[in-house]
C-alpha positions as CSV (number, residue, x, y, z in Angstrom):
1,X,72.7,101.0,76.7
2,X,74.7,99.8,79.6
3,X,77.5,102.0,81.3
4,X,80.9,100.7,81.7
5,X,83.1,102.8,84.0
6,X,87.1,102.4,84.1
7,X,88.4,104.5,86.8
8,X,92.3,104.8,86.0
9,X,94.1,104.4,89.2
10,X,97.8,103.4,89.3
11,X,100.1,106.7,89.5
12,X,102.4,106.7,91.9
13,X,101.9,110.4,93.0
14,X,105.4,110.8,93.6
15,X,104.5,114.8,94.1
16,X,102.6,114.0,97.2
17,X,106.1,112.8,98.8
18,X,103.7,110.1,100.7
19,X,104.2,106.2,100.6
20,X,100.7,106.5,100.8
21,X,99.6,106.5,96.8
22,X,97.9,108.8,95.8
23,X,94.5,107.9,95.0
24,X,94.3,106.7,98.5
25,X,95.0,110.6,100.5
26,X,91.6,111.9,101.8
27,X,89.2,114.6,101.2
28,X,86.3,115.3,102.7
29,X,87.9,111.8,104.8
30,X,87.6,109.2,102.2
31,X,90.3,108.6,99.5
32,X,89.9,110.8,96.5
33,X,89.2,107.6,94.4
34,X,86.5,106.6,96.5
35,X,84.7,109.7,95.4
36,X,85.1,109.4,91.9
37,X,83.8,105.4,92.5
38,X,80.7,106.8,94.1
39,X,79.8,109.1,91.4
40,X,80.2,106.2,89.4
41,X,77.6,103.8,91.1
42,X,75.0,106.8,91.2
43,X,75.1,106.4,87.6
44,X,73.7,102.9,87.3
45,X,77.1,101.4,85.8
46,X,76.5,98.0,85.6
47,X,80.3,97.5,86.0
48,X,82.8,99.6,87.3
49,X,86.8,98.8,86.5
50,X,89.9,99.9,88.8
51,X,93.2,100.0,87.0
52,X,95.6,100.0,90.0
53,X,99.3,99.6,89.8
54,X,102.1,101.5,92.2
55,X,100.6,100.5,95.6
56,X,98.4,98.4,94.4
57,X,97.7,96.3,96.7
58,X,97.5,98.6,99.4
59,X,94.6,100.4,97.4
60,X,92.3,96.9,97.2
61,X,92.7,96.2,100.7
62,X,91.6,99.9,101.9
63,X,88.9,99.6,99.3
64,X,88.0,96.2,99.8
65,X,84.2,97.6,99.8
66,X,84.0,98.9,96.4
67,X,82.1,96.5,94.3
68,X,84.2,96.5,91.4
69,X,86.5,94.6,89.0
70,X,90.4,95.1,90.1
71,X,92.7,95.5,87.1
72,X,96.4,95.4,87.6
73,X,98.6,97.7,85.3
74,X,102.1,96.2,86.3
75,X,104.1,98.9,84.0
76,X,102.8,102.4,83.7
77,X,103.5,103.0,79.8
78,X,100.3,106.2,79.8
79,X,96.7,106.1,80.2
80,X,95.7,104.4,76.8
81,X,98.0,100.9,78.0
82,X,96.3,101.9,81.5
83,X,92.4,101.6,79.6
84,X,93.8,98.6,77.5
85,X,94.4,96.2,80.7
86,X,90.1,96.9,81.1
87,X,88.8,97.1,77.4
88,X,88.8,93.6,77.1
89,X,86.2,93.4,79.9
90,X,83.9,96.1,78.1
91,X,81.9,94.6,75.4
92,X,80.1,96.1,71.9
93,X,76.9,98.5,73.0
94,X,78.1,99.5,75.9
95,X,79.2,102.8,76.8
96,X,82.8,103.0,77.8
97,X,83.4,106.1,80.5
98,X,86.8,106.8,81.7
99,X,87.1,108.5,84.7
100,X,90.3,109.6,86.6
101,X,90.7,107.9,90.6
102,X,92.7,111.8,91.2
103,X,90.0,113.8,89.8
104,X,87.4,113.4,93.0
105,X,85.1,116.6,92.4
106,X,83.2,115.3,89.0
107,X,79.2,116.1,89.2
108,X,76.9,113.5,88.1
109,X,75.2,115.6,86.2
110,X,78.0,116.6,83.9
111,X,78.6,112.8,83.2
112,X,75.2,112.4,82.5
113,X,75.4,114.5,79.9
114,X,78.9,113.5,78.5
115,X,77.4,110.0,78.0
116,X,73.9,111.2,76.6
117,X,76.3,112.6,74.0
118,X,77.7,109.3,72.4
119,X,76.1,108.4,69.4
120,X,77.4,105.5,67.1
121,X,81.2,105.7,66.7
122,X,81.1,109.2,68.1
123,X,83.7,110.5,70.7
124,X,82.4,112.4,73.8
125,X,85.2,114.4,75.2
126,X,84.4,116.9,78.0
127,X,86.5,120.2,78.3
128,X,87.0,122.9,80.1
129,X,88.1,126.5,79.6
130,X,90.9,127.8,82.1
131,X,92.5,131.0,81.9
132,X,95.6,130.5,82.2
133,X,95.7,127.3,79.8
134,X,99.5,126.8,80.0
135,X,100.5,123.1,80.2
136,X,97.3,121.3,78.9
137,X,96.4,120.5,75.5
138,X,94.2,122.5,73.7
139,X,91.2,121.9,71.2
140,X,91.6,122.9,68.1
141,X,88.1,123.4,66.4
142,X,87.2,123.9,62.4
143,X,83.8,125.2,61.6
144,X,83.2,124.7,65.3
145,X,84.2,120.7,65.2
146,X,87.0,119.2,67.3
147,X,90.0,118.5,64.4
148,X,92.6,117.6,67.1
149,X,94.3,118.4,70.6
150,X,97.4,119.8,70.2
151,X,99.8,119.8,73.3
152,X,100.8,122.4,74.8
153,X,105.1,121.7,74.1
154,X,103.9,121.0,70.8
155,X,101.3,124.1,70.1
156,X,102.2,127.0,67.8
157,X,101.8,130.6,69.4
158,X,98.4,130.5,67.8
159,X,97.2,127.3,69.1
160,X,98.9,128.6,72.9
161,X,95.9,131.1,72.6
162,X,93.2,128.8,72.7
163,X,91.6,129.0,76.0
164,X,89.7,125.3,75.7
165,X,91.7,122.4,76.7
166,X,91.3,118.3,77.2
167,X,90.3,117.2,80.8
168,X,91.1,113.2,79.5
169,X,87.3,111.9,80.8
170,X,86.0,110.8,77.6
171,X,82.5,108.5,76.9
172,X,82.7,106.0,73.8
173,X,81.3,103.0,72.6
174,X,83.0,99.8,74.1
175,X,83.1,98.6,70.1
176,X,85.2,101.1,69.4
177,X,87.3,102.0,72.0
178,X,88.8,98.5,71.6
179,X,89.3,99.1,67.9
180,X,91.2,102.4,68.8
181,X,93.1,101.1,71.3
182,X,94.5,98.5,68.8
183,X,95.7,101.7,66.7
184,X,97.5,103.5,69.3
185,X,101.2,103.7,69.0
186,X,104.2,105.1,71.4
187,X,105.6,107.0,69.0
188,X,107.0,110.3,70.9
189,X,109.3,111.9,73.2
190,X,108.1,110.1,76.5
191,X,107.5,106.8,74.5
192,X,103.9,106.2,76.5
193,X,100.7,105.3,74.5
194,X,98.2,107.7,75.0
195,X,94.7,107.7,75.2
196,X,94.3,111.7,73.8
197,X,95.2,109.8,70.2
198,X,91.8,108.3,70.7
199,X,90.9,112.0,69.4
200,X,92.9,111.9,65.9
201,X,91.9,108.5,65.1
202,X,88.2,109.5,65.2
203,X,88.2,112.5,63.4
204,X,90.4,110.8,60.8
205,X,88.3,108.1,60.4
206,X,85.5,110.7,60.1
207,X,83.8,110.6,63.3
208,X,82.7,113.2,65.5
209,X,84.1,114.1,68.6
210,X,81.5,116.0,70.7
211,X,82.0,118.1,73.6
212,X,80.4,118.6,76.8
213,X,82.0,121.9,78.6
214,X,82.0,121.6,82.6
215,X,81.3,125.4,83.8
216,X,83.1,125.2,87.1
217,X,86.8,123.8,86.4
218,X,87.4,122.3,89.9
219,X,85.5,119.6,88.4
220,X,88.1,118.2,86.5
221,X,91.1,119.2,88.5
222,X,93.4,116.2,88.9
223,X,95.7,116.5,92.6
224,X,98.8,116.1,92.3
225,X,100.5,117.4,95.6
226,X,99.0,118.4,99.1
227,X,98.5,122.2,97.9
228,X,96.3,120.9,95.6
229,X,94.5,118.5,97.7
230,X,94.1,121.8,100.0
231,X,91.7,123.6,97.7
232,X,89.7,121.1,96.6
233,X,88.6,120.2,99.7
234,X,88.1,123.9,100.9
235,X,85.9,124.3,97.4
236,X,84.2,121.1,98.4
237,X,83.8,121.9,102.2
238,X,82.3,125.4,100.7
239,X,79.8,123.4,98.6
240,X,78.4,121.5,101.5
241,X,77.9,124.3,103.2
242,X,75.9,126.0,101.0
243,X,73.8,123.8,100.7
244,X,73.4,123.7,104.7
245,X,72.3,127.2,104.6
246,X,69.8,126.5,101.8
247,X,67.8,124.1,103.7
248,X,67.9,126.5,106.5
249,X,70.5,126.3,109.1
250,X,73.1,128.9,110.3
251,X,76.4,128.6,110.1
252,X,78.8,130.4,112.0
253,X,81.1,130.6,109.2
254,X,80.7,128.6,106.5
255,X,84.4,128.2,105.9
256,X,85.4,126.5,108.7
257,X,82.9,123.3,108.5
258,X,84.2,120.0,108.1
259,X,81.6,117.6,106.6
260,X,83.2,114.3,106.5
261,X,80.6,112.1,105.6
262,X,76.8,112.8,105.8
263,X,75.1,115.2,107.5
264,X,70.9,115.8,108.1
265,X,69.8,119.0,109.8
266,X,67.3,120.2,110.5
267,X,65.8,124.2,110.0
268,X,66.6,126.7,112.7
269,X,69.7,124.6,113.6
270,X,73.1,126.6,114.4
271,X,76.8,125.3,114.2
272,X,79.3,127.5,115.2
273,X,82.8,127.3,113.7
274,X,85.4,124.6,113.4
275,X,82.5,121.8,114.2
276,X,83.8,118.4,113.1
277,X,80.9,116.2,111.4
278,X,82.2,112.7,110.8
279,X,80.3,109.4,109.3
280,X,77.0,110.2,109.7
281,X,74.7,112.5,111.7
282,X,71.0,113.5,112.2
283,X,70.5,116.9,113.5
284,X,66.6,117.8,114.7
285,X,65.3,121.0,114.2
286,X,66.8,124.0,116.4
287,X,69.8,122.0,117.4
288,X,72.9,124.3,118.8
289,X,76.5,123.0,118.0
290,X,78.7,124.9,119.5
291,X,82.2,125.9,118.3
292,X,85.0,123.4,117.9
293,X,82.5,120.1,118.6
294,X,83.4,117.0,117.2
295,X,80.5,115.2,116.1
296,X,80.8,111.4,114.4
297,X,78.0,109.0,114.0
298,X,75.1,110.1,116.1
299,X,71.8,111.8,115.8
300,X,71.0,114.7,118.0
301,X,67.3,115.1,118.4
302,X,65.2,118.7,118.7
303,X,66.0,121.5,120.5
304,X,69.4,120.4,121.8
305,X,72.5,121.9,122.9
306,X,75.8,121.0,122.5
307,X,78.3,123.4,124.1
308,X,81.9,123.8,122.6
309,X,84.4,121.3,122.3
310,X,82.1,118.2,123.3
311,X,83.3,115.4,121.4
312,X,80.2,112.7,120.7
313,X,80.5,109.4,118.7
314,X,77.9,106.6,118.4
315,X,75.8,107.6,120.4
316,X,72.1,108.8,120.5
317,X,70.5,112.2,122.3
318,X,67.0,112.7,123.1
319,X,65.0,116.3,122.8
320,X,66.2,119.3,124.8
321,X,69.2,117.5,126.3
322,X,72.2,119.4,127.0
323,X,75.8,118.7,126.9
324,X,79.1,120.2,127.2
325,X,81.1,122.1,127.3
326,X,84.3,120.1,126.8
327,X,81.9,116.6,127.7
328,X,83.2,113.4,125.9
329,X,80.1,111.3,124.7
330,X,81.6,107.6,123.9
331,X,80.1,105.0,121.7
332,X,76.9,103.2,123.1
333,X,75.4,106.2,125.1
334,X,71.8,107.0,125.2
335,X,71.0,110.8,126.6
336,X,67.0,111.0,127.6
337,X,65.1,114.0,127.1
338,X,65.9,117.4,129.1
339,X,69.0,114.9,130.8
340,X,72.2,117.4,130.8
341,X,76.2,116.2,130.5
342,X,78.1,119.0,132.0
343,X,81.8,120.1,131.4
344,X,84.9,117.1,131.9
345,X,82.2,114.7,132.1
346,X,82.8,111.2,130.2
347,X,80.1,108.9,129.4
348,X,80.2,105.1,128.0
349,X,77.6,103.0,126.8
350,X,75.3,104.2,129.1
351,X,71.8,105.3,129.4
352,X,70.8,108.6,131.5
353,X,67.6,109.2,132.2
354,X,65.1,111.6,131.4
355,X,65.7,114.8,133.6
356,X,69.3,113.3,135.2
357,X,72.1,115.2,135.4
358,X,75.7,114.8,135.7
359,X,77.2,118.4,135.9
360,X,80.9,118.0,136.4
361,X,84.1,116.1,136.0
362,X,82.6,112.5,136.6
363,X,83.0,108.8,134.7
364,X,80.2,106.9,133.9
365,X,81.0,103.6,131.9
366,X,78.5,100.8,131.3
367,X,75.5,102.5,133.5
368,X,72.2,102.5,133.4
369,X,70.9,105.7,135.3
370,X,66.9,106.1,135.8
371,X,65.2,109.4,135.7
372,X,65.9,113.0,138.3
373,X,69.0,111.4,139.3
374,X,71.7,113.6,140.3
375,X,75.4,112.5,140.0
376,X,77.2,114.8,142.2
377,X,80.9,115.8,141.1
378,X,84.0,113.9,140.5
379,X,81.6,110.4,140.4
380,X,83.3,107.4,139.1
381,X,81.7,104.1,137.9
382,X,84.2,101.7,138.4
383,X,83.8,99.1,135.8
384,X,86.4,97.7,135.0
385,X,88.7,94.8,137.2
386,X,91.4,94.1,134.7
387,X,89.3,91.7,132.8
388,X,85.7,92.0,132.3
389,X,83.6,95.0,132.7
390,X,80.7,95.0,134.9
391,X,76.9,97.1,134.8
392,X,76.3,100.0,137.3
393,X,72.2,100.5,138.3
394,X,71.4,103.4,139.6
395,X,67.4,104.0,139.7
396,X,64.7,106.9,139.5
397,X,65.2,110.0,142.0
398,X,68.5,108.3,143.5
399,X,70.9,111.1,144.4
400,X,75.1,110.7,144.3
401,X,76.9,112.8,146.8
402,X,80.2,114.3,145.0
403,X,83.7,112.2,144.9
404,X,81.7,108.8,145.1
405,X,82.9,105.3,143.5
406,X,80.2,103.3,142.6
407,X,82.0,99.7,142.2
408,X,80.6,97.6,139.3
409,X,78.0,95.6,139.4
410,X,75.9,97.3,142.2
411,X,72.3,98.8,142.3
412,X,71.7,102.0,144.0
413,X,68.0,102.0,145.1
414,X,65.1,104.3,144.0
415,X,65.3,107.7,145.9
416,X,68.6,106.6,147.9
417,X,71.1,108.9,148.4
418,X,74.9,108.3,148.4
419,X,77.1,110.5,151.1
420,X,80.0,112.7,149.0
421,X,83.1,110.7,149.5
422,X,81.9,107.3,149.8
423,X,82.9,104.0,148.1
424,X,80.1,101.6,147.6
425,X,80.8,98.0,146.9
426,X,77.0,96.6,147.7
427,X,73.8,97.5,146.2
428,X,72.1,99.8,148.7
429,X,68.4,100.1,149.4
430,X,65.2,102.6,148.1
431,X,65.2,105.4,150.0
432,X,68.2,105.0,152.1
433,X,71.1,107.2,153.2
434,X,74.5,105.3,152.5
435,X,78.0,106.7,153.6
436,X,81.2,104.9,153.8
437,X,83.5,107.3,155.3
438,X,86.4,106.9,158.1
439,X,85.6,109.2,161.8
440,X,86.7,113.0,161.0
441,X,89.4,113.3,163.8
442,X,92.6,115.9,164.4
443,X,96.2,115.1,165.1
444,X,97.7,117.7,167.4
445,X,101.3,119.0,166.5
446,X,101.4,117.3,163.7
447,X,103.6,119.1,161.3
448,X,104.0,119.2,157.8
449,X,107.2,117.9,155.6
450,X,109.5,120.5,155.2
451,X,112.0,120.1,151.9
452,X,115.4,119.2,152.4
């Protein structure tokens, strides 16, 4: 049987206090909906539905990637109008799943099972129990079988006891989720039609509804407001990083890691706190991240080290190079092995050599820098005229004196050296000395301004 997913999508989230909506705010930095659409294509639907509405449009264009069917709900009249805009898309065998665009933490395994559970015109509900069930409605259960939900402004003090309540994610056969739908009515206080009756239409029409009981009730937690948007994504930070220190890598405290995307280390790897881990990123074995490192896009081969507050995107390092600290890696930068990147250093689509070095507070933008070179302090590549950016050379063994402008495009030669303080506007020669420097000289009596 084929799975049809319809991911309901269209509250405003006015509790958020955002123009944003809701569906759209981020954990883990993608929206929450984005999530819950992933989960879904890791379990082979063969179609997956977005019922959208309040922001609509704003929703498609920042999810423009999803492969999916967009369903607009132009008036918000509750969630069983919201799944009829989809139902006529679902057809007969099919499995039905609805799934919630706010409720971003839902394991694949625990939908697995809910939809393993739908047999004929059988309803699979899942549930959860909370302690403190106050505000949700409960399941009431004969002889162990589900006879209803009962809301919880509607629930005698009896039923208030029950502990078990609806989380709304249901499975059911396409069939007869249309024929239900048909049967709903608006007949109560808030005048919406709601997709719960599904429930008391089953069992009256004598068919079972079956639970599936998630153990861990962040699972099923809709967010509503920021607080809640908080937790979940400490719970699912905490998550990640168990799973880190599983495969074997330490952690200097695994709640305060920010996994935003994918991330591959290796064993014996450290990351110190308040690391940063955006997109994706490859970590070798025995890799040191240092604390407050922002890391997005990159892989980081063996036996590296990354000192604090190094900032690295796009780019690729080689074994046993170092960098930082407080060294900004741009996009496009390839660091050979054992090369080191040294503290208020900034590098741009550039390649450093095996064994090169640039130590200290330099620029090096659009390079290409051949091995055991040394680029002395406060270097700048100068790249850039105002319109087009041009390629610095610098070959094997060459040597920059400190405070040099190297102005793009030039060569320096293999084994040259560069006098500190010098401005080079021509390619210079293999192993040549090359200074551009004014005569030292001293003006007697000269003195200095004194403030009026």
């Amino acid at each position: 049987m084929s799975i049809s997913v319809i991911i309901l999508a269209a509250g405003a989230g006015t509790r958020m206090r955002s123009s944003k909506p809701k569906v759209l705010h981020e954990l883990a930095g993608i929206p929450m909906v984005e999530h819950v659409y992933n989960t879904s294509k890791k379990l082979g639907a063969k179609q997956v539905q977005v019922v959208y509405g309040h922001g609509g449009e704003l929703v498609k264009q920042q999810c423009r990637h999803f492969a999916v069917e967009w369903v607009l709900q132009e008036e918000q009249l509750g969630t069983a109008h919201a799944v009829e805009q989809a139902a006529p898309n679902i057809y007969g065998e099919d499995i039905a799943l609805v799934l919630y665009g706010d409720v971003p933490l839902i394991k694949l395994e625990t939908l697995e099972l809910l939809i393993k559970q739908v047999k004929g015109n059988n309803v699979s509900l899942l549930t959860v129990k909370l302690p403190d069930p106050a505000g949700y409605g409960r399941i009431v259960r004969k002889d162990g079988k589900v006879i209803a939900i009962v809301e919880h402004k509607d629930a005698t003090d009896e039923d208030r006891l029950i502990k078990e309540v609806n989380t709304g994610i249901l499975a059911v056969k396409a069939a007869y989720l249309n024929e239900c739908l048909h049967k709903i009515d608006n007949n109560n206080a808030q005048g919406e039609y709601y997709l719960t009756d599904i429930i008391a239409l089953a069992v009256k029409e004598g068919n079972e509804v079956i639970t599936t009981q998630v153990e861990h009730s962040y699972e099923v937690e809709g967010i509503n407001d920021r607080s809640q948007l908080a937790r979940l994504e400490r719970i699912y930070q905490r998550g990640l990083a168990e799973k880190l220190l599983k495969e074997g890598i330490s952690l200097g405290d695994p709640a305060r890691i920010d996994i935003r995307g994918e991330l591959n280390a290796g064993n014996d790897s450290f990351i110190d706190v308040n690391c940063v881990f955006e997109g994706v990123v490859n970590l070798g074995t025995n890799v040191t991240i240092g604390a407050g490192c922002v890391i997005k896009n990159s892989t980081i081969a063996c036996d590296c080290h990354i000192k604090p507050y190094s900032v690295i995107e796009n780019a690729i390092i080689d074994k046993k190079a170092e960098v930082g600290p407080f060294a900004r890696i741009r996009p496009g930068t390839h660091l050979h092995e054992n090369s080191r990147v040294g503290n208020f250093v900034e590098i741009k689509n550039t390649l450093l050599g095996e064994n090169s070095k640039a130590s200290h507070l330099s620029y090096l933008g659009d390079s290409e820098i051949g091995k055991n070179v040394n680029i002395g302090a406060g270097t700048i590549t100068c790249n850039y005229d105002g319109a087009n950016k041009f390629k610095t050379i610098i070959k094997d063994g060459a040597f920059i004196g400190s405070d040099t402008q190297l102005v793009a495009p030039v060569t320096i030669g293999k084994n040259a050296t560069i006098g500190a303080g010098s401005t080079i506007t021509r390619d210079t020669e293999d192993d040549t000395l090359t200074l551009s420097r004014s005569l030292q000289k001293s003006v007697k009596g000269w003195a200095r301004p004194i403030k009026k």
